[in-house]
Structure formats: C-alpha cells, structure tokens
Phi, psi and omega in degrees: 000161179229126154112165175244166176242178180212123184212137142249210185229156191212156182046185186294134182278185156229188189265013175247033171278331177273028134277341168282340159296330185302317182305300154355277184281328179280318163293315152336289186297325158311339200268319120186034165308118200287335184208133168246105174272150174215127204293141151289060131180068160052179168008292186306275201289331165313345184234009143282000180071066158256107196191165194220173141321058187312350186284319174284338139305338189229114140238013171241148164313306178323312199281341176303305186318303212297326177272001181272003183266319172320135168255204175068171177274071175346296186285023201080183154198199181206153160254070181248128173315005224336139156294171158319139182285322168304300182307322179228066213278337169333290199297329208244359168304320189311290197290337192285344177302292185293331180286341211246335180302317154280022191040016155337107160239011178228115189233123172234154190233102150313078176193194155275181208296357174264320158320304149333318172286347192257343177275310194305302176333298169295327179286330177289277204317290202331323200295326211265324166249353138090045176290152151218035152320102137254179218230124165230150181256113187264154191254163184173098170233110146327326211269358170047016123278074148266114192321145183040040133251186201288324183181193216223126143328121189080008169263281200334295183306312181300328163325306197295304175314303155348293176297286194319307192290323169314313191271356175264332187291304171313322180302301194309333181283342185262005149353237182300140172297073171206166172271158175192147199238114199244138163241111193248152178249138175219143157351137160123103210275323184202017145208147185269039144351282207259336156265022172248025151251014179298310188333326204300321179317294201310103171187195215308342188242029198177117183293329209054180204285177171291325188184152189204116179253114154256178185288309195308339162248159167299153192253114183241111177273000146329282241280323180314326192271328192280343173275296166332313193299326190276311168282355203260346144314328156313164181277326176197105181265149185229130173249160166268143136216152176250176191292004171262357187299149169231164164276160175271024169270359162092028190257130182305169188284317191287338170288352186289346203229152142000134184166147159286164141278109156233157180238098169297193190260039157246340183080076190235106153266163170331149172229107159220150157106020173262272197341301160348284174308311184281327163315311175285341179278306158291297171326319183298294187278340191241340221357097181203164219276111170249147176239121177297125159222124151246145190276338177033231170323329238256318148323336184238010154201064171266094201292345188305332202250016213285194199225103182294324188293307187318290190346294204303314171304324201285295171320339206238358198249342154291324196274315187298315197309260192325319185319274181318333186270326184288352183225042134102341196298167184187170186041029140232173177243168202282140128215170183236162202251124157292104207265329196194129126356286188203122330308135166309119214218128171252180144219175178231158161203149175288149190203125172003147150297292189339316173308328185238342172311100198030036159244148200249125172239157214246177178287140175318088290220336237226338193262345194238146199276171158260016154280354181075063184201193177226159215263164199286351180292313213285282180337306181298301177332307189255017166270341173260020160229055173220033202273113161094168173268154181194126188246137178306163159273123186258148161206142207032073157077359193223157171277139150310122185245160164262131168232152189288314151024277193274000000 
C-alpha cells in the first residue's frame, strides 16, 4: 500500500468505540500500513499536531483484547466544528499540511453526526484540491441516531445497561412498606432511542417500568401528574424519561427550573435536571416520597456491561471502514444492513457521508404507545443487539483498561 493512516474518535464516547479502533488499526496493519497514527483529541488536536504512533502503543493481542475491553475514547476526544470550507479555506490549507507531511493517505473518523460533518467537510475540501486521501466515517453513538444505517456501535451496550439498572432500580423500590415514585433521566436530546430500552426491564421476573417519555413527543405535564396521580397507589412506581423531552412551547423540561447554562460548539446544550424537575414536582403536588436518579455518564461507559454483539459490530465496522477505504472508496461511512431476525444478522456497506452528516434519526412515532410506553416492534429491534457478554480482564479485583499514556 502507499501512504499512512490516521484515525480519531470525535464527540461523546461509549463503551465499544476502541473496539473500533482496535478494528481500525488491526486492519490497516494486516492490510501492510507502514504507520498508523491516532490524533489525540479528534479533530481539534490534529491541527494542534497532537498524534502518537499507534504501532508503539497497541503491540500485542493482549493489548487488542484490552483495548476492546476500554470504554471511553482511548485517543481523547473533541466537540469541534470545522468551519465552512468558503469561510475558513485557512483551517483547512492547515490540516491537508499536517497530513500530508505524515504522508497520509487514510483518514478514518470515529463518531456520531457531527463527526460525520466533519468527514463530509474534509472529503469536500479534498475533492475540490484534487487531493487524494480518502476519508471514511466509522459510526458510533449511544444515542443511535445516525441516519440509514440499522442502528449505531454503541447504542446495544448502553441498551443493555439500561435494561439492567431498570430492572434493579424497580427491584430496590419494593423495598420499604411505602409508596414511592423513581424518575430515572436517561441520555437523549431529540431522539428516544436509548429510553425506549428501558422497555427491555419487563420480563418474567420484573413487572417493568411504569411509563417511558421520549423527545419524539411533546411532553405535557398536566397529562403526567395525573397519570402519575392514578398510579401512585401503587408500592413502587418506576418512569423513564428522556432528557430531551419538551413542552409545548419548545423549552427542554430541565429549563423549567432553575439550571446553569452550557452551550458546546456545535450548539448543544447541557442536559441535566428533568428527572429533578419532575421529581420535585411530584413530591410537592402528590406528596408522596419521590426520587431523581440520572444515569448520566454511566451509560455510555460501563464497558464491564458491554453486548459481546456491539463489541463485535463495533470491531468490524472499524475493520470494513479501512477494507473500502484501501480498494479506493472516500466521503462515505461504514453501516450496517439488517439481513435477519432470526437468527439475527448484520452486514456492513458504505453509504454517502452527505446523507448522513447531520441528519438525525428518531424513533418512528408508530413505535411509542399512547399510554406512553412502546411497541413490541421497537422491543425486537433492540433485544438482539444487547445479546452476550465480553468479560473484563480482571486484575487485583478490577477491570483492566489500556491507556494511550502507558
């Protein structure tokens, strides 16, 4: 092959994405890549030149295990925009500079939909300088809307996570002889992905949750207290909700209260305190004893709870990225095709960046119940991809991780 590669990870990690690197780079180097780099905070740090040798860092099977075991973004990670290619043709004279100086001729991007904006960019300037890098996008979201592909590397596992703690949290309420109303906050700004796997608790040993509110609908909290208000007779109510839900005047639920303000550079704001709200809102009006749990981080990196199937997708969907970009393909990304059911079956194919670059996909309005729960189609979709296990390597009592570091 001629030329080296370069790959980072970009936006919030999960806990399979260095299995995709691991894929990355273990393909690449078999395929006969003399050097593989990996920028350390995305984007952002390539054009601060910040990037190592990955060949000196990853050089055993042991460290491949270990790093598909890693949750977090091995390499960093960044929320950085690229400008326009008309607005700042500067930033990007920068980075074809630094690439070409690393004799770069493979650029892979690990992430979700702003990453993706950031491969359609580059892959635009290249085309426009008659460059001849190519740039593939490997996908990776918890939050699992990314447009045309079946679902995103790293949504199964946060699924899985989901599922478990829902169903221990429902347990932990039947406790005490009281009544008591739990509002779990779960990860998802404008689509309800990842709280419609709350749904999953329900099965022979678990009643499951009570209701589960996504972003896909307006949120009315009239119609909440009073569906609460009807249920709260019960010994232990447990709601989903996610952290994007709105009113109908279009103000996220957490804005209703009190809250700091942050804005990244994409213009995302923080999401905390809807559970909060609604929590402190029952206690006031029903009075009776409620409690806020956000899962916050914990969802996207408890690699101990991964999905042996995510692992895998995740590992393989890194690997297909390098295959397609090495037999000539560039400005598209990895996805994956649903083949079967039963048994369950993926495949990967490459598809436009342009397509998928910040368009976002939501749950299907046909999939959420008008009881506020979800349909048993939505349930099939994510039960086979939270299916096995991939067990930590433990040591003294703990899982082992790789660090870029060491």
């Amino acid at each position: 092959m001629n030329g080296n590669v370069i790959v980072g990870q970009s936006g919030g990690p999960t806990s399979v994405i260095n299995s995709s690197l691991a894929g990355v780079f273990k393909t690449a180097k078999d395929r006969g890549a003399k050097k593989v780099y990996g920028m350390l905070h995305g984007i952002k740090g390539l054009l601060d030149e910040q990037y190592v040798d990955l060949s000196e860092k990853i050089g055993t099977t042991m460290d491949i295990d270990l790093l598909k075991r890693t949750p977090s973004s091995y390499l960093g990670s960044c929320r950085y925009k690229l400008p326009e290619i008309e607005a700042d043709k500067a930033t990007y004279e920068k980075i074809f500079k630094i690439l070409d100086k690393l004799e770069i001729k493979y650029f892979f991007y690990i992430g979700g939909n702003d990453s993706m904006d950031t491969i359609k960019k580059l892959s635009d300037y290249g085309a426009i300088v008659k460059s001849d890098i190519k740039f593939m996008g490997v996908p990776k979201t918890i939050d699992n809307d990314l447009a045309v592909t079946d679902h995103t590397p790293g949504y199964g596992s946060a699924a899985k996570f989901i599922a478990a703690t829902m169903k221990e949290i429902i347990r932990d309420g039947l406790v005490y002889d009281y009544n008591t109303v739990t509002v779990v906050e779960i990860m998802g700004r404008n689509a309800g992905w990842l709280t419609a796997a709350a749904a999953l608790a329900k099965s022979d040993d678990c009643e499951g949750v009570d209701m589960i509110y996504l972003p896909e609908e307006v949120f009315n909290i009239d119609d909440f207290m009073a569906r609460v208000k009807t249920i709260a007779s019960k010994k232990s109510v447990v709601i989903a909700v996610s952290e994007g839900i709105r009113v109908a005047d279009g103000r996220f639920v957490f804005e209703l209260a009190d809250h700091v303000e942050y804005v990244d550079a994409f213009g995302h704001k923080q999401m905390s305190g809807t559970a909060k709200f609604l929590s402190n809102k029952i206690t006031a009006e029903l009075g009776c004893k409620s409690r806020a749990i956000e899962l916050s981080t914990l969802q996207r990196c408890a690699a101990h709870m991964t999905s042996r199937t995510d692992v895998t997708e995740a590992y393989n969907v890194g690997g297909a990225a390098v295959k397609a970009a090495f037999e000539g393909e560039s400005g598209k990304v990895v996805v994956l095709k649903r083949v079967s059911d039963d048994p369950y079956m993926c495949i990967t194919e490459t598809h436009d960046v342009h397509d998928i670059a910040n368009v976002e996909k939501k749950v299907p309005l046909e999939w959420i119940t008008k009881d506020h729960y979800v349909t048993n189609d939505l349930i099939h979709y994510i039960r086979p991809l939270i299916q096995a296990e991939l067990s930590p390597i433990m040591v003294d009592g703990l899982p082992r991780h790789l660090n870029v570091n060491m």
